[in-house]
C-alpha positions as CSV (number, residue, x, y, z in Angstrom):
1,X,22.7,-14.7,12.5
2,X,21.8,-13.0,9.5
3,X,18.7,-10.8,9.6
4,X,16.0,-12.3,7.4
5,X,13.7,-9.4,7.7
6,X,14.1,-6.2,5.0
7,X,15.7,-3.5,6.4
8,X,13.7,-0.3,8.2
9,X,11.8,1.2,5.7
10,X,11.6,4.9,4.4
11,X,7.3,5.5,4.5
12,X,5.8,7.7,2.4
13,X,4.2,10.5,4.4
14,X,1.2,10.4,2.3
15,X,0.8,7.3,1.0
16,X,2.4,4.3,3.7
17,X,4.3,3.1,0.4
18,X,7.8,1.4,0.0
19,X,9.9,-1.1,-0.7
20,X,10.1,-4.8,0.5
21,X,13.6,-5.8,0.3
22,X,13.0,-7.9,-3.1
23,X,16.3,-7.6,-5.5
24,X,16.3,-4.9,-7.5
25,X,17.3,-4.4,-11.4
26,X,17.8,-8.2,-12.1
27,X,14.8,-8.5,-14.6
28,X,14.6,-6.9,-18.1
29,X,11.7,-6.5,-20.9
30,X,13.1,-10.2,-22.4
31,X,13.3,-11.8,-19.0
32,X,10.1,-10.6,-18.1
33,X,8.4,-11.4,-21.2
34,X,10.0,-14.9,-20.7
35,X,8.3,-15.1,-17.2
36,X,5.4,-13.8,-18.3
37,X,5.2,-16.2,-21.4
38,X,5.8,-19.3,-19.1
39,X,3.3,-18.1,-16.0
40,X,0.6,-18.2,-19.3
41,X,1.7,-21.5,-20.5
42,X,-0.2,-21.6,-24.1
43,X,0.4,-25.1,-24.4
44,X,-0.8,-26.1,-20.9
45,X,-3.6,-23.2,-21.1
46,X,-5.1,-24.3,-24.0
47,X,-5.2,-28.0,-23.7
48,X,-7.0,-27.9,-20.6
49,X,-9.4,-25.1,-22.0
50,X,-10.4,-25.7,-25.7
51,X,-12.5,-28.5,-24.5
52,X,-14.5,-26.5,-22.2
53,X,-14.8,-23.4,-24.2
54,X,-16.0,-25.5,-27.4
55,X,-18.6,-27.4,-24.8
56,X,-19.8,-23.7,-24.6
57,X,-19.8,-22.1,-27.5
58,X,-18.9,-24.8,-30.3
59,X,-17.5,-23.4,-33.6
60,X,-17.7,-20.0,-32.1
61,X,-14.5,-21.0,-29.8
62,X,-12.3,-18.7,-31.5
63,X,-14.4,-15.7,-31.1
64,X,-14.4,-16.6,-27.8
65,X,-10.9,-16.9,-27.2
66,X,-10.8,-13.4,-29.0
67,X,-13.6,-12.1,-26.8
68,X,-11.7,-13.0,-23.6
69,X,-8.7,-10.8,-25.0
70,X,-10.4,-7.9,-25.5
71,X,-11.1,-7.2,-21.8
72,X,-7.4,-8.4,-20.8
73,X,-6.7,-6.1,-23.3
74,X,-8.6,-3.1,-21.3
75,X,-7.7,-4.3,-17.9
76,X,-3.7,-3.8,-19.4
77,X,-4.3,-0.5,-20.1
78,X,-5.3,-0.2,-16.4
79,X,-2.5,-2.0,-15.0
80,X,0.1,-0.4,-17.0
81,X,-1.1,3.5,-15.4
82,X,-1.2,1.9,-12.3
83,X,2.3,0.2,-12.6
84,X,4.0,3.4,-14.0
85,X,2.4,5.8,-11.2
86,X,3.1,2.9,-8.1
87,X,5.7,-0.1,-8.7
88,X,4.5,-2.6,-6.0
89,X,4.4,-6.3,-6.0
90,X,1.5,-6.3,-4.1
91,X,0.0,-4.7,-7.8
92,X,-3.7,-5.7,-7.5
93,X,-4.1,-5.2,-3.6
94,X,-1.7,-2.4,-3.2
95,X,-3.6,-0.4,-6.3
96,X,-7.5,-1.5,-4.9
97,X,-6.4,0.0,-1.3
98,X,-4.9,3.2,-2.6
99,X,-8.4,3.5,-4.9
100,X,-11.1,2.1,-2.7
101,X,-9.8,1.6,0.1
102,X,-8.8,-1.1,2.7
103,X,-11.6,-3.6,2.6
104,X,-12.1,-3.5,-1.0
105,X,-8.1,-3.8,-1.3
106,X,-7.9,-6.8,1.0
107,X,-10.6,-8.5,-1.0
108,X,-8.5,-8.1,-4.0
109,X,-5.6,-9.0,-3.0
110,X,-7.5,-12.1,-2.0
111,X,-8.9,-13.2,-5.1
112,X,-5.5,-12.4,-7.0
113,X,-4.1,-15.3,-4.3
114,X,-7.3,-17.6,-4.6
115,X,-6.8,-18.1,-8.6
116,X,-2.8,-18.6,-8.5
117,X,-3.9,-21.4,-5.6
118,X,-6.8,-22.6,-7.8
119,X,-4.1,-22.8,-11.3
120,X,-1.5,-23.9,-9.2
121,X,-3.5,-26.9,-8.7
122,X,-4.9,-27.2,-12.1
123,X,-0.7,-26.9,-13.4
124,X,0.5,-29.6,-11.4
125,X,-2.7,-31.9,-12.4
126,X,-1.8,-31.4,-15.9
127,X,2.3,-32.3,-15.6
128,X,0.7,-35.1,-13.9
129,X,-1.0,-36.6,-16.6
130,X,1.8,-35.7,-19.6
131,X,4.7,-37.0,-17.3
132,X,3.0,-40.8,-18.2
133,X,2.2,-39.7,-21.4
134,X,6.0,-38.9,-22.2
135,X,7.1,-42.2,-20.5
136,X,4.4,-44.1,-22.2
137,X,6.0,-43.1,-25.4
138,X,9.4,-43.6,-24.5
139,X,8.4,-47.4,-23.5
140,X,6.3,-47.7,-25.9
141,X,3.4,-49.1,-23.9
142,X,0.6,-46.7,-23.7
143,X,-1.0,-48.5,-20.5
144,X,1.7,-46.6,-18.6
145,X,-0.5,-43.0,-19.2
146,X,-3.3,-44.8,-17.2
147,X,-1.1,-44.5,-14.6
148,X,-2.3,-40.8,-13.6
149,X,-5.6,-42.2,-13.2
150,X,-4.6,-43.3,-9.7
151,X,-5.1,-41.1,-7.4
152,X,-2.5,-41.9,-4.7
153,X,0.3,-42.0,-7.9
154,X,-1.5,-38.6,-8.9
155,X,-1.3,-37.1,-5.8
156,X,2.5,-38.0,-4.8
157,X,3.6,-37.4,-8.6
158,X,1.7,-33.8,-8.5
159,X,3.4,-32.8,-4.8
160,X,7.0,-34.0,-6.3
161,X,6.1,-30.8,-9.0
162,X,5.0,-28.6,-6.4
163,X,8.3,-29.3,-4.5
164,X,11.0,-29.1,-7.1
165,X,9.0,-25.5,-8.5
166,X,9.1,-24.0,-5.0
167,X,12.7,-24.9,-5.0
168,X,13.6,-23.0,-7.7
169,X,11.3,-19.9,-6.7
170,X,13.1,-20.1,-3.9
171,X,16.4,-19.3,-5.0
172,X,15.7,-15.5,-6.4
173,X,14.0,-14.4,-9.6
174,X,17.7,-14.7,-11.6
175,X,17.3,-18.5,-11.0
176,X,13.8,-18.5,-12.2
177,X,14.5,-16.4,-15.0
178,X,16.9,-18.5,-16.2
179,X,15.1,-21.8,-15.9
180,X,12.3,-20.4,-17.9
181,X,14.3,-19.4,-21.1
182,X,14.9,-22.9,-22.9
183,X,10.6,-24.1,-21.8
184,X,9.6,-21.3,-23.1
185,X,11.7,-21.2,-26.6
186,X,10.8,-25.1,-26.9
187,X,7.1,-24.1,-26.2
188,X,6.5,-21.7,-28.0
189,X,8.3,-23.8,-31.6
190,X,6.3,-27.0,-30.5
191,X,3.1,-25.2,-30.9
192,X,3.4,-23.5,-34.0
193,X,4.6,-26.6,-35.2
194,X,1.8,-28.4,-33.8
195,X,-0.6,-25.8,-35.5
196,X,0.1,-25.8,-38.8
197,X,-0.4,-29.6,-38.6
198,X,-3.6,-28.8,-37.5
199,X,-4.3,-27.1,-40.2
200,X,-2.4,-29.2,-42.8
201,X,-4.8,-32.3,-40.8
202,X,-7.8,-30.3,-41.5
203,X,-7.5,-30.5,-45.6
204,X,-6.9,-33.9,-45.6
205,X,-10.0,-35.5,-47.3
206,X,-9.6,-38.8,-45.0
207,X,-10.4,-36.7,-42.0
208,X,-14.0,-36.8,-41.9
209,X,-14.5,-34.8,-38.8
210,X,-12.2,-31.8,-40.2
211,X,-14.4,-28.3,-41.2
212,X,-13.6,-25.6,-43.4
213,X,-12.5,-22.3,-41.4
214,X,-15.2,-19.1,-41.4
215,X,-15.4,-15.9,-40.9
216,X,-18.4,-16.9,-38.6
217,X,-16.6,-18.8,-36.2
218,X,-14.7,-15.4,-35.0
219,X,-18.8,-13.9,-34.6
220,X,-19.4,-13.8,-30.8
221,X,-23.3,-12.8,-31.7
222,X,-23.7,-15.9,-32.8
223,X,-23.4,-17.7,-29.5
224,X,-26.7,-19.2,-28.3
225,X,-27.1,-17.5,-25.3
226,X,-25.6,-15.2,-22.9
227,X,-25.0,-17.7,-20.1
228,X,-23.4,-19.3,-22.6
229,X,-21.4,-16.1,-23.8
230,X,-20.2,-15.8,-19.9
231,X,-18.8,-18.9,-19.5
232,X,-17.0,-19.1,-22.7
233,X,-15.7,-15.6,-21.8
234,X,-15.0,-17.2,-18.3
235,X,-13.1,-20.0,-19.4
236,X,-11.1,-17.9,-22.2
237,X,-9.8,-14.9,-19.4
238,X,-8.2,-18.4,-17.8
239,X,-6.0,-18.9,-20.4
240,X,-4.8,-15.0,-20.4
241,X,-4.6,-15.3,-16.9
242,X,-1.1,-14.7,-15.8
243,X,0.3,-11.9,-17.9
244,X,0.4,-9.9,-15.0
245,X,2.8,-11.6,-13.0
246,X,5.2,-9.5,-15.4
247,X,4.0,-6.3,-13.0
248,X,4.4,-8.2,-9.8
249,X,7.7,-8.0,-10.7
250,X,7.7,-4.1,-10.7
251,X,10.1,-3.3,-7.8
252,X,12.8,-6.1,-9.1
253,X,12.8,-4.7,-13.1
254,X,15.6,-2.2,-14.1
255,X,13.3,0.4,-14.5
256,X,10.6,0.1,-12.0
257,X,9.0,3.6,-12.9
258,X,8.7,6.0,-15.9
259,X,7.3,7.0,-18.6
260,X,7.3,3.0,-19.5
261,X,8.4,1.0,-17.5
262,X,10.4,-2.3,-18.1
263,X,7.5,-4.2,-16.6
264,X,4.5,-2.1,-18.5
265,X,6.6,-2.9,-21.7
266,X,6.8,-6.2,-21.1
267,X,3.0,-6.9,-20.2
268,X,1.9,-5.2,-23.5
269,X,4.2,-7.3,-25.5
270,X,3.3,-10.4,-24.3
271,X,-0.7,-9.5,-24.0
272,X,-0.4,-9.4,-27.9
273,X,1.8,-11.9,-28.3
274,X,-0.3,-14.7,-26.6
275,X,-3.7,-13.2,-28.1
276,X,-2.0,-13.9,-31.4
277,X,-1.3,-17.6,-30.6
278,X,-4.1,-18.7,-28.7
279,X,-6.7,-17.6,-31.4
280,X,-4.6,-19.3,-34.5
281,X,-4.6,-22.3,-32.2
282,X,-8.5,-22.3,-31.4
283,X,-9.3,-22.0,-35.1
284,X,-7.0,-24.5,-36.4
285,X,-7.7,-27.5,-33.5
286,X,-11.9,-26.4,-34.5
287,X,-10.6,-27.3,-38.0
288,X,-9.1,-30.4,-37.6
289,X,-11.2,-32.0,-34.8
290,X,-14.9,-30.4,-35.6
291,X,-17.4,-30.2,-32.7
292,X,-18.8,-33.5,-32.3
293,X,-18.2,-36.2,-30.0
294,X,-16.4,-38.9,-32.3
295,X,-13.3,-39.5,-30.7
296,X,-11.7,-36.7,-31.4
297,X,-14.5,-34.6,-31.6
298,X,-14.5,-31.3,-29.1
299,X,-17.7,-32.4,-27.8
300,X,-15.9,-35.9,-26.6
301,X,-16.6,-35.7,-22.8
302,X,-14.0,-38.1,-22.6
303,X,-11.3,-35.5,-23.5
304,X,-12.6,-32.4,-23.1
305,X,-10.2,-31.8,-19.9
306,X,-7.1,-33.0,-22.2
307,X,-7.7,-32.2,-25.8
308,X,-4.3,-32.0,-26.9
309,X,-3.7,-35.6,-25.9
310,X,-6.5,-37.0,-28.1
311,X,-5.0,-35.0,-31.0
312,X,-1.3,-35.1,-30.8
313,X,-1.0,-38.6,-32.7
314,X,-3.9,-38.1,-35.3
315,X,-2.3,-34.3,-35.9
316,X,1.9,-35.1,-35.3
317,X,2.2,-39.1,-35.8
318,X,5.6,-40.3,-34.6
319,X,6.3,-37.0,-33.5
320,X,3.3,-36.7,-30.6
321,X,6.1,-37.1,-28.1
322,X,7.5,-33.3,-29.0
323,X,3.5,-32.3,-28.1
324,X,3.7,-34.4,-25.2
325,X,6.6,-32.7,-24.0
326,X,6.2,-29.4,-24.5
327,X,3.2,-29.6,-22.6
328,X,5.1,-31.2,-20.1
329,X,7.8,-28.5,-19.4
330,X,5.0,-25.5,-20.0
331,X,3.4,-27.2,-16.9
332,X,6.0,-27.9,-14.8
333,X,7.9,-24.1,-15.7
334,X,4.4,-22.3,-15.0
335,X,4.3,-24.0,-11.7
336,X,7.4,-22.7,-10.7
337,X,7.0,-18.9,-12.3
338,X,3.4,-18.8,-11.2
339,X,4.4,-19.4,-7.6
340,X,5.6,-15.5,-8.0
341,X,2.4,-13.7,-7.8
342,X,1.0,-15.1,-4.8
343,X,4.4,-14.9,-3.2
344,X,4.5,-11.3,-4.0
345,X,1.1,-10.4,-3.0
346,X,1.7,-12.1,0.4
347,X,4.7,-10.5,1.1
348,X,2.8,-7.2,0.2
349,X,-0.1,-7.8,1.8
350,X,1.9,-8.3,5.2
351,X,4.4,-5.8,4.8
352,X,1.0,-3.4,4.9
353,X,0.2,-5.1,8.3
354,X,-2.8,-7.1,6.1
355,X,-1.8,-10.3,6.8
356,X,0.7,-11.7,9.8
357,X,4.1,-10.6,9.9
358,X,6.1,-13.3,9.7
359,X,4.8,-13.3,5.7
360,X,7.1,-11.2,5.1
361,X,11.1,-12.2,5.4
362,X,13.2,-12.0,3.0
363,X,16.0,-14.4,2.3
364,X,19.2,-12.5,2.5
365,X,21.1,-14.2,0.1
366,X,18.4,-15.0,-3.4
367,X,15.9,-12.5,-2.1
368,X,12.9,-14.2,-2.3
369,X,9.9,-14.0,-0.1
370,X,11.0,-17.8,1.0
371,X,8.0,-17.8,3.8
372,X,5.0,-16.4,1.4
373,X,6.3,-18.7,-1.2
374,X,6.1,-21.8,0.7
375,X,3.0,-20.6,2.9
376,X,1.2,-20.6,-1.3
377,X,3.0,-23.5,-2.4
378,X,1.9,-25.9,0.7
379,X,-1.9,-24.6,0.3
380,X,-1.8,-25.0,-3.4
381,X,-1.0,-29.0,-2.8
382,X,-3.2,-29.8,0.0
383,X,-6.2,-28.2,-2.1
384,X,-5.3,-30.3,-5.1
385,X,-5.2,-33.3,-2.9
386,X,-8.5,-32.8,-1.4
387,X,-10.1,-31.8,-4.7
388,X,-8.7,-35.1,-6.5
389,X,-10.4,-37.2,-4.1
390,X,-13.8,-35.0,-4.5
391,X,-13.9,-34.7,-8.4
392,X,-12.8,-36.9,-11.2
393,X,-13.3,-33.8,-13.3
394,X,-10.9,-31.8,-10.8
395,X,-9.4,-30.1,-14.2
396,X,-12.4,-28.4,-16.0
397,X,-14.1,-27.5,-12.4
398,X,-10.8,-25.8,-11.3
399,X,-10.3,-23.8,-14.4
400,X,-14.1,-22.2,-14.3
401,X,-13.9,-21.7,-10.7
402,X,-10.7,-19.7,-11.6
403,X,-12.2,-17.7,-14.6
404,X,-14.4,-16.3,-11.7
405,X,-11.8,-15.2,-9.1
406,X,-9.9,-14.0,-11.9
407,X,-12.6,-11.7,-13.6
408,X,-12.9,-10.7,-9.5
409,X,-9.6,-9.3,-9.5
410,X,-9.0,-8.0,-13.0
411,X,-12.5,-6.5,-12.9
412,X,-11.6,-4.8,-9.5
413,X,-8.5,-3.8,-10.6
414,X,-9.0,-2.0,-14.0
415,X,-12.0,-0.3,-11.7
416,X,-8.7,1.0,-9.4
417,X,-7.3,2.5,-12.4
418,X,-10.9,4.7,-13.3
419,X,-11.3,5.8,-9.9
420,X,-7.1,6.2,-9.0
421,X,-6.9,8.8,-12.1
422,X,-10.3,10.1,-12.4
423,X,-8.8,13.4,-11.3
424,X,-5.6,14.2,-13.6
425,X,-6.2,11.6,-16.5
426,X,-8.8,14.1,-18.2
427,X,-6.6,17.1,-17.4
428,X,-3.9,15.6,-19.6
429,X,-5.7,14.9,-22.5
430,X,-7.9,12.5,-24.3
431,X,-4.9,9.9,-24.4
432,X,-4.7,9.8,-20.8
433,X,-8.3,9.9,-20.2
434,X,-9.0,6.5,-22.6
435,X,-6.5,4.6,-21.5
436,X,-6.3,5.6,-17.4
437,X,-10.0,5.4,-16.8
438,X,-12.2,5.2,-19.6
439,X,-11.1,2.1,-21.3
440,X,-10.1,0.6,-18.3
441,X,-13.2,1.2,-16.5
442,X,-15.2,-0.3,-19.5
443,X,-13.2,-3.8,-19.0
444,X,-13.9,-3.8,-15.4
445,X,-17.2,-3.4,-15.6
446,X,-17.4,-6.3,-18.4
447,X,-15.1,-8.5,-16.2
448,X,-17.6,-8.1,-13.2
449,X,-20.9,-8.4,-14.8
450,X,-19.5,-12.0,-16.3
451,X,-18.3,-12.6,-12.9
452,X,-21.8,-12.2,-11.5
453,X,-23.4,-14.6,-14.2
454,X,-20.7,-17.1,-14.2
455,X,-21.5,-17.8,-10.5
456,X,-25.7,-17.1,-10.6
457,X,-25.2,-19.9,-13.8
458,X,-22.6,-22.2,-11.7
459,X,-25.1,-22.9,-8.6
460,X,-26.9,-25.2,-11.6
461,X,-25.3,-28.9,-11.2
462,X,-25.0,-29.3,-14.7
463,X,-22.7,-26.5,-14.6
464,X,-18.7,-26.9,-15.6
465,X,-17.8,-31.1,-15.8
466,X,-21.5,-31.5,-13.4
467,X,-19.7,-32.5,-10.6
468,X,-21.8,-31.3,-7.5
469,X,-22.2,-30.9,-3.6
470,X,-25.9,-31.7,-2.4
471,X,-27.4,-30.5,-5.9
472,X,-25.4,-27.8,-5.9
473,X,-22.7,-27.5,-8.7
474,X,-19.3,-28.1,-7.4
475,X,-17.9,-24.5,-9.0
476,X,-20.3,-22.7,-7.6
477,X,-19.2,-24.5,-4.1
478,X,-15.7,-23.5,-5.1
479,X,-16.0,-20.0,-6.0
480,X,-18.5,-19.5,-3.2
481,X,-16.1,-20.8,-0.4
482,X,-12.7,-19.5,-1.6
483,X,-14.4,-16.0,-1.1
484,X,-16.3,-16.6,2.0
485,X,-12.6,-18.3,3.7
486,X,-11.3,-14.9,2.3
487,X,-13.7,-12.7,4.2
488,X,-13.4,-14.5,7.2
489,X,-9.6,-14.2,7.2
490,X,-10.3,-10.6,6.2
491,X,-12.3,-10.0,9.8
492,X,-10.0,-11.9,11.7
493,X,-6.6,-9.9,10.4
494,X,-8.9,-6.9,11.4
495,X,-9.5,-8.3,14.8
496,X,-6.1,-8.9,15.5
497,X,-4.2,-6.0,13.6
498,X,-6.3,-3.2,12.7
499,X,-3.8,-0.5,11.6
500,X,-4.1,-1.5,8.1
501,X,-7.8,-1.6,8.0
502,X,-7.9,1.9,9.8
503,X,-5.9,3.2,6.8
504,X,-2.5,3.4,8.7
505,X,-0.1,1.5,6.9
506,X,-1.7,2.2,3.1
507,X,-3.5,5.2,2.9
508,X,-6.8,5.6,0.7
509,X,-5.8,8.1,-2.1
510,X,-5.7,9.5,-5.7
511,X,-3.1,10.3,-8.8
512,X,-3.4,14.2,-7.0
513,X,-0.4,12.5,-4.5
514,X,2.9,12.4,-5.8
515,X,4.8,9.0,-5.1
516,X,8.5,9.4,-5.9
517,X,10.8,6.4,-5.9
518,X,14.1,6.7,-4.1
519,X,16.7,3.7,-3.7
520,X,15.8,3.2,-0.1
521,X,12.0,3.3,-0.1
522,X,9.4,6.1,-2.0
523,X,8.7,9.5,-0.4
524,X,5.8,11.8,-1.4
């Protein structure tokens, strides 16, 4: 029988570093961007978030959306440092360990798996809905959308999705990679196409909800109120989210370490690509719908979880059905490519002794990690399930419960770059220094003081779609017990297998130790 396990390992002495068995040199900048570009999903992002982000902030969305980029922005800066010094796919966990420490590490790690779960959820939720709308089309009978109203159809359509995605993930990143090229070129042409409409729409003088873009709408200071400013900024870091699945890839890229790497090339690229896109599209749907609540309006409660759906006949007439679709395929491809972070992480996190063993097998013929993959993949559908039966609004309250695990992680992890390199960066000049720890620390911090307003402001039941537990809003309930099931998971892994939490396996450490890369594992 072949062995399913990666082969013994070559440690670092210093560090506890190496590899996990994942294939190595099958990605390149282009297939990573391509993976990257698909795990973001503009057109599933920004359907789901435009509503909520204009509930926020009104016609100060676009600022908003530019806001959330210019922490992403600073938290790239960290990653890329971090990638270049230490390729690991555990990226987020591995880096927090080697910075802070073990419990600090885990923790990240944690939230990094909490907010694929959490968008996991939210992607298959939205194929759900554009699946009927794409029939409805075809047949021409638009009762058939309603369809996705029903929650057993939801549910069983939604775990078909997870199924067929974690089939492909399963078969090797090449598979994936390939999968991902004709979604994401059909994506990426439907929405350009989509908003020029917009903007064409918004000139028209029969469209009587349409404004006249301004330079105030891309003012942040003009949001009402801070709270206000934090959850906009919340809701726009979800539609970023997802970039750095490009460095999770690190060990399988043809160049894992350098100067740049493949994988640091490739998240810059597409953080500037996507910042581009989602900013032109958050003007021009502001433009064409306005802010009010007629019924197209982005204050319309009624589709503020699906605001592309309102607007893809008033904007693209007989040609809604190329919206509906692209939609469609940026759903179902980001389930399967964002099914490779978590998978990743686990693998990491067990290959460190932080989570069980058995995490950690490797399929010897694709190469995946076929038991973290599933292990995320099964979670991620029995969560949705439950949440569809506790909120109508499962959607909105899902993708502000992820803006908050995800400023967790990012904020934590731009804070690893400061303190990893706080040593050399300023010894090798002011351009190390900004972009190693400076600017990075600057968009962790911002990342965690939204984080810790988002949830003080989420405990209020109005909160997010107002969905709530006992008077308590439902995303504060979320957010609250995805990190307190994390903790506890934390002590018991402790309990059982302390090695890692002793600093055995990963070592605590600084950019002072050398970490070489060798074919078989990395030495010090």
């Amino acid at each position: 029988m072949s062995n399913i396990n990666p082969p013994t390992r070559a440690l670092d002495s210093v560090t506890g570093m190496s590899r996990k068995g994942l294939g190595k040199g099958t990605i390149g900048v282009f297939g990573a961007i391509v993976v990257g570009f698909s795990v973001c999903a503009p057109a599933y992002t920004l359907t789901a978030a435009v509503g909520p982000a204009a509930s926020e902030v009104g016609l100060q969305t676009p600022a908003i959306f530019l806001m959330g980029f210019i922490p992403m922005l600073l938290v790239a800066l960290g990653y890329r440092a971090l990638n270049d010094a230490m390729p690991d796919s555990g990226t987020s966990f591995t880096w927090a360990t080697r910075a802070f420490g073990p419990w600090i590490g885990w923790m990240t790690g944690w939230g990094l798996i909490a907010a694929t779960v959490l968008v996991l959820s939210n992607l298959a939720g939205i194929a759900v809905e554009f699946l009927f709308q794409v029939i409805a089309e075809i047949a021409g009978n638009a009762e058939i959308a309603s369809l996705s109203e029903n929650v057993f159809i939801n549910i069983a359509v939604c775990l078909g999705f997870m199924l067929l995605a974690t089939w492909i993930s399963y078969r090797g990143m090449t598979s994936t990679k390939v999968f991902q090229y004709a979604t994401v070129i059909f994506q990426f042409f439907a929405l350009v196409w989509f908003i020029v409409a917009m903007f064409i729409g918004s000139a028209n003088p029969n469209n009587t909800e349409a404004l006249t873009p301004e330079l105030s709408w891309f003012n942040p200071f003009e949001v009402d109120s801070f709270s206000a400013f934090a959850a906009g900024i919340a809701v726009s870091i979800f539609v970023y989210w997802g970039w750095d699945t490009v460095l999770t890839m690190g060990e399988e890229t043809k160049e894992s370490r350098g100067r740049m790497s493949t994988a640091s090339k490739a998240s810059i690229v597409l953080v500037l690509l996507i910042v581009c896109l989602y900013v032109l599209t958050a003007t021009a749907t502001v433009a064409f719908a306005g802010i009010g609540d007629g019924p197209t309006g982005l204050n319309n409660p009624d589709i503020q979880e699906n605001v592309f759906a309102a607007l893809a006949h008033p904007v693209m007439g007989p040609f809604a059905i190329v919206l509906f679709v692209a939609i469609l395929v940026s759903a179902m491809a980001s389930i399967n490519s964002t099914a490779i972070s978590p998978a990743r992480t686990l693998l990491a996190m067990s290959h460190y002794g932080a989570l069980p063993q058995s995490l950690k097998k490797i399929h010897p013929k694709y190469k995946s990690p076929y038991v973290a993959l599933l292990a995320s993949s099964i979670v991620a559908s029995v969560f949705y399930a439950i949440m569809r039966f506790i909120s109508e609004d499962v959607l909105w309250d899902t993708i502000t419960s992820l803006g908050i695990m995800v400023c967790f992680y990012y904020g934590f992890t731009a804070l690893s770059s400061a303190w990893y390199f706080r040593t050399t960066a300023f010894k090798q000049g002011i351009g190390a220094a900004l972009n190693k720890v400076i600017l990075p620390g600057i968009g962790g911090v911002v990342l965690i003081i939204v984080f810790v307003q988002t949830i003080v402001d989420s405990i209020d039941p109005e909160f997010g779609s107002g969905s709530q537990v006992f008077g308590v809003g439902l995303v504060f309930v979320l957010g609250l017990t995805v990190m307190l099931i994390g903790v506890v998971l934390m002590l018991v892994q402790a309990k059982v297998a302390p090695g890692f939490f002793r600093g055995q396996t990963l070592k605590r450490g600084d950019d002072t130790q050398t970490v070489t890369v060798f074919d078989d594992g990395l030495e010090g």
